[in-house]
C-alpha positions as CSV (number, residue, x, y, z in Angstrom):
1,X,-107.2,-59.3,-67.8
2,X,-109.7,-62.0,-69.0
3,X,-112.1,-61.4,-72.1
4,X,-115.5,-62.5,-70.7
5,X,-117.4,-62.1,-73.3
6,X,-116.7,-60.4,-77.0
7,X,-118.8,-59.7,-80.1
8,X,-118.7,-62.9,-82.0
9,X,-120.8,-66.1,-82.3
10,X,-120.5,-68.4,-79.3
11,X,-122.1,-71.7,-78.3
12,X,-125.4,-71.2,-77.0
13,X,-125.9,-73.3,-73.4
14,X,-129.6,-73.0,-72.4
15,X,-129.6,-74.2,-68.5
16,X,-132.6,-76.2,-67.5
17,X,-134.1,-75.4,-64.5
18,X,-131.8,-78.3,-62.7
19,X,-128.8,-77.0,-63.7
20,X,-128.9,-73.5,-63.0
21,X,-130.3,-74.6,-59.3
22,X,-126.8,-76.9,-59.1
23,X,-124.9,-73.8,-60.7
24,X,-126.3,-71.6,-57.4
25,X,-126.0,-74.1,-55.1
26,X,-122.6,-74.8,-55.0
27,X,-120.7,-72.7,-52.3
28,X,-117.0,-71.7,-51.6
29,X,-116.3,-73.2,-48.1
30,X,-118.3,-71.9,-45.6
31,X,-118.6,-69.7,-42.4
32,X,-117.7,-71.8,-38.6
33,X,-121.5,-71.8,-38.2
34,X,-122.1,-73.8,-41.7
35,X,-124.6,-71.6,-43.5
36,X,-124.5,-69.5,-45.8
37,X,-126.0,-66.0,-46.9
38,X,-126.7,-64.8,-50.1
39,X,-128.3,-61.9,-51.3
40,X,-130.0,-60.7,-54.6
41,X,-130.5,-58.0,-56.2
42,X,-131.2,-56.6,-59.3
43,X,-130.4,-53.4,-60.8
44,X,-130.5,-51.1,-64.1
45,X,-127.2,-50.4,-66.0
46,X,-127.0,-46.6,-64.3
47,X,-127.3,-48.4,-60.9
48,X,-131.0,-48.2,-59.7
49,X,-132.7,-50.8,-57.9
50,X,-136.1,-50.0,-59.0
51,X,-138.4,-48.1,-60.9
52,X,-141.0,-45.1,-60.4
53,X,-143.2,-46.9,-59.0
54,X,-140.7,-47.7,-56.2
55,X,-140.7,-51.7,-56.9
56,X,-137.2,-54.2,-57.9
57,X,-140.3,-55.1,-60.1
58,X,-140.4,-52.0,-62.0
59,X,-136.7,-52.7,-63.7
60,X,-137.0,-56.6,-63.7
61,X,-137.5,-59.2,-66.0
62,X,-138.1,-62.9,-67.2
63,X,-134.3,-63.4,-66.9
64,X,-134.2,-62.3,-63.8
65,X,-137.2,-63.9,-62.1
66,X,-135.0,-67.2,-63.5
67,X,-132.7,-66.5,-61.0
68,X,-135.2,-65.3,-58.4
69,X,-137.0,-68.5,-58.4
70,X,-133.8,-70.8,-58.6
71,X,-132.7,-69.5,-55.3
72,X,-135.9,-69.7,-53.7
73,X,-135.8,-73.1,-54.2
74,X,-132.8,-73.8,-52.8
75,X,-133.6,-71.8,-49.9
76,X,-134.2,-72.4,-46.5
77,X,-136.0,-69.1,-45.5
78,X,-136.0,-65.5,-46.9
79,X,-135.0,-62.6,-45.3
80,X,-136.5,-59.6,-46.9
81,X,-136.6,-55.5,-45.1
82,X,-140.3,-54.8,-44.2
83,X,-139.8,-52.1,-46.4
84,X,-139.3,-54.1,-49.6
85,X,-141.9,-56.5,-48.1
86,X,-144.8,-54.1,-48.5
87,X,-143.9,-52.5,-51.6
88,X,-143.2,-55.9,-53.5
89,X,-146.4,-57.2,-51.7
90,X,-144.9,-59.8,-50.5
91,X,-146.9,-63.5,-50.0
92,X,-146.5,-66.6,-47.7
93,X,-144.5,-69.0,-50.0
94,X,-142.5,-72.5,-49.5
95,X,-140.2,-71.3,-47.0
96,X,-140.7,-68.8,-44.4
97,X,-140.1,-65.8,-44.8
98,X,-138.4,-63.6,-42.0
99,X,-139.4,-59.8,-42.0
100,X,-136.8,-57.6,-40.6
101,X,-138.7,-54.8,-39.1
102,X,-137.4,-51.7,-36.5
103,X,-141.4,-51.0,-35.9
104,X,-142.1,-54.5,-35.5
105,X,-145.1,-54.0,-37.8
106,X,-146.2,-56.9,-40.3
107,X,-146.8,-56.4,-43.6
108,X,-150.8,-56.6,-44.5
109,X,-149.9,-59.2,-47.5
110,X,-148.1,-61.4,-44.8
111,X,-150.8,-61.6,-42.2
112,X,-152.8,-64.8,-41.4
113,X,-150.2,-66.5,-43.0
114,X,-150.0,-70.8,-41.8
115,X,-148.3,-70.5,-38.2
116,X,-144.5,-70.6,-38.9
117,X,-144.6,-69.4,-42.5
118,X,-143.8,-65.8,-41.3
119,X,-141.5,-64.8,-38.8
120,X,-140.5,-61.1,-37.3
121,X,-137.1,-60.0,-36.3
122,X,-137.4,-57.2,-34.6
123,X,-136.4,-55.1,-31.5
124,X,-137.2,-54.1,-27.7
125,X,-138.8,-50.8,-28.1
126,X,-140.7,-51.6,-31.5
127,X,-144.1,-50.1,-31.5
128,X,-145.7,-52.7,-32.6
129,X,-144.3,-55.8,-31.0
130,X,-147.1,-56.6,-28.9
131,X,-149.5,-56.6,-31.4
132,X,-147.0,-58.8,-33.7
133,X,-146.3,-61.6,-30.9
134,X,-150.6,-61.8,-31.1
135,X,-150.7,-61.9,-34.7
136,X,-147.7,-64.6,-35.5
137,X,-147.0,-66.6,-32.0
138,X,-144.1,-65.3,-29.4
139,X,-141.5,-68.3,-31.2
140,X,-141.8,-66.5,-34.3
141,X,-140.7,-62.8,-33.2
142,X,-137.0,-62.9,-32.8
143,X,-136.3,-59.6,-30.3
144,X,-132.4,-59.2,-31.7
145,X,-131.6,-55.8,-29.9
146,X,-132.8,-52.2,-28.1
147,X,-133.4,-50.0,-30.1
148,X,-132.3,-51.7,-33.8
149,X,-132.2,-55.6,-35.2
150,X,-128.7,-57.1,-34.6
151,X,-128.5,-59.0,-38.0
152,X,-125.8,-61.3,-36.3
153,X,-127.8,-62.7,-33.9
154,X,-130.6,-62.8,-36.8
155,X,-128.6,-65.4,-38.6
156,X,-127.1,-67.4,-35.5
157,X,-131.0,-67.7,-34.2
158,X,-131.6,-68.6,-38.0
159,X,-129.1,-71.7,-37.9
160,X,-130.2,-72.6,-35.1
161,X,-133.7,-73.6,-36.7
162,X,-131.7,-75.4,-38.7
163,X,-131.6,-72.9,-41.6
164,X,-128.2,-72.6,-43.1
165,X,-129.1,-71.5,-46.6
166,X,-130.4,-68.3,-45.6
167,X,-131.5,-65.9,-48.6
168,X,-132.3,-62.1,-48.6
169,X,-134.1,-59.9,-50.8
170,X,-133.0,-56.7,-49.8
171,X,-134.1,-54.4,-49.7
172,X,-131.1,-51.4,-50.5
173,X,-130.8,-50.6,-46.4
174,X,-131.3,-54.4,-45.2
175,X,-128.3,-55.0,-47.8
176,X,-126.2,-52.0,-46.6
177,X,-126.6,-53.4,-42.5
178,X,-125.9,-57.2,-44.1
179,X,-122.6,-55.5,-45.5
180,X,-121.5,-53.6,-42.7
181,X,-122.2,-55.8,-40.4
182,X,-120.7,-59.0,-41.6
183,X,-123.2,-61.3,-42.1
184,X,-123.6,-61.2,-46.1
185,X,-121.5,-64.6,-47.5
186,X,-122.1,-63.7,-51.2
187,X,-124.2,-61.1,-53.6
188,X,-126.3,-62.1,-56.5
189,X,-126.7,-59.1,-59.1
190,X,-128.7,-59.1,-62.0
191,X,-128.0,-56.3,-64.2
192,X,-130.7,-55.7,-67.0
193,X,-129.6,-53.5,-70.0
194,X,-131.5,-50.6,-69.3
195,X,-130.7,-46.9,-68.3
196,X,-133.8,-44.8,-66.9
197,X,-132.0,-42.0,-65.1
198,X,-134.2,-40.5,-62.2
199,X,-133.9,-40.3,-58.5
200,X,-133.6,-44.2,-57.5
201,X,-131.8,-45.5,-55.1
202,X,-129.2,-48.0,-55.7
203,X,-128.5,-51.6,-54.3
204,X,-126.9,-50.7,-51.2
205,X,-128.5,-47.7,-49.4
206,X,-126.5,-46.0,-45.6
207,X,-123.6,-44.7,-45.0
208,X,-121.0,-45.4,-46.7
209,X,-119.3,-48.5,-46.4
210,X,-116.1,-50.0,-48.5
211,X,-116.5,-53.9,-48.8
212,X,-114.6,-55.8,-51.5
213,X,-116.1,-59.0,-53.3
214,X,-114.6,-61.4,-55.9
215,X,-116.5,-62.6,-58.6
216,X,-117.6,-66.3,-58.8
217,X,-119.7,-66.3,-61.8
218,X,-120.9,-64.3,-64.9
219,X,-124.0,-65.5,-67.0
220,X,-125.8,-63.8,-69.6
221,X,-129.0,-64.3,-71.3
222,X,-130.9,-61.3,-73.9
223,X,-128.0,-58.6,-72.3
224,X,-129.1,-59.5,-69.4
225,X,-125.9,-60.1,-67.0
226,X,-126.5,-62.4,-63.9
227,X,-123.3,-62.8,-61.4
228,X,-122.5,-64.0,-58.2
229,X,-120.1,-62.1,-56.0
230,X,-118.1,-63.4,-52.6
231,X,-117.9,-61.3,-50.0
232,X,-114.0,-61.2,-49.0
């Protein structure tokens, strides 16, 4: 047993921008294919991911969004649950981002996006894959299954663009499938010091699944807690 952390003074390190990128980018060895995925998440101290309104917004904060943006930048695409997509109202951004959608709907605040800048994983019998090829270009809906989105193909047809630092968003039941499937490298949690009781779902949302992880790193900032977790 290792003390962490403890109720007396300690020297104060505030990471520059710079440094907290370097602190996420560096990686155990990776998978045969090279990449690596990481999620993040964010959650209250009594385990809910979001808030009433139904957003990881809700329950964040400027701690957090820290992180967020750190591995953004270090990113080569997002992966993010349609789900999460429209209720975070999700925007083009630097990278593409790659919806992962059963209907094979797009999320309103990711149409007309710049060609490329939004992609669709989807499946054979979604509703609305038609109408998704027309909106985003046949190269940029990925059809990864029958009836449900195979998330390993999903990352091999990711590396194969050439993205091996492949980040994901959630949301709770994309990050249950990423577990149980074997395709999640590492978890980032942020755990703000808040309890706000209620019916909220947690992190990982399906059936119940039993996946152990070893931690790699613990930062804190204002209670805040910030760790990374390996996947084992």
């Amino acid at each position: 047993m290792r003390v962490l952390m403890q109720l007396a003074p300690v020297p104060e390190v505030d990471l520059s921008d710079d440094e907290l990128d370097e602190i996420y980018r560096i990686t155990p060895a990776g998978a045969p294919d090279g990449a690596w995925l990481r999620v993040n998440m964010v959650a209250s101290l009594d385990g809910a991911a979001h808030g009433e309104e139904g957003r990881s917004g809700d329950i964040n904060n400027a701690v957090d969004k820290r992180v967020f943006f750190a591995l953004r930048r270090i990113a080569d695409c997002v992966v993010v649950g349609a789900g999460t997509a429209r209720a975070e109202s999700y925007r083009p951004a630097r990278v593409p981002i790659v919806v992962v959608s059963r209907s094979g709907v797009v999320p309103e605040s990711l149409r007309g996006a710049e060609p490329g800048k939004v992609l669709l994983a989807t499946c054979e019998h979604a509703e609305g894959l038609a109408e998704s090829r027309a909106l985003l270009g046949e190269d940029n809906v990925l059809v990864l299954g029958t009836y449900s989105v195979n998330l390993v193909q999903l990352r091999s047809r990711l590396v194969a663009r050439g993205w091996t630092q492949i980040l994901s968003e959630g949301g709770p039941h994309l990050l249950h499938d990423l577990l149980a499937e074997g395709v999640a490298d590492e978890l980032c949690l942020t755990t703000v010091p808040r309890v706000i009781s209620g019916e909220h779902p947690r992190i990982v949302h399906g059936p119940p699944i039993d996946v152990q992880l070893e931690p790699l790193l613990l930062l804190e900032e204002d209670g805040t807690l910030l760790g990374r977790w390996l996947v084992t």
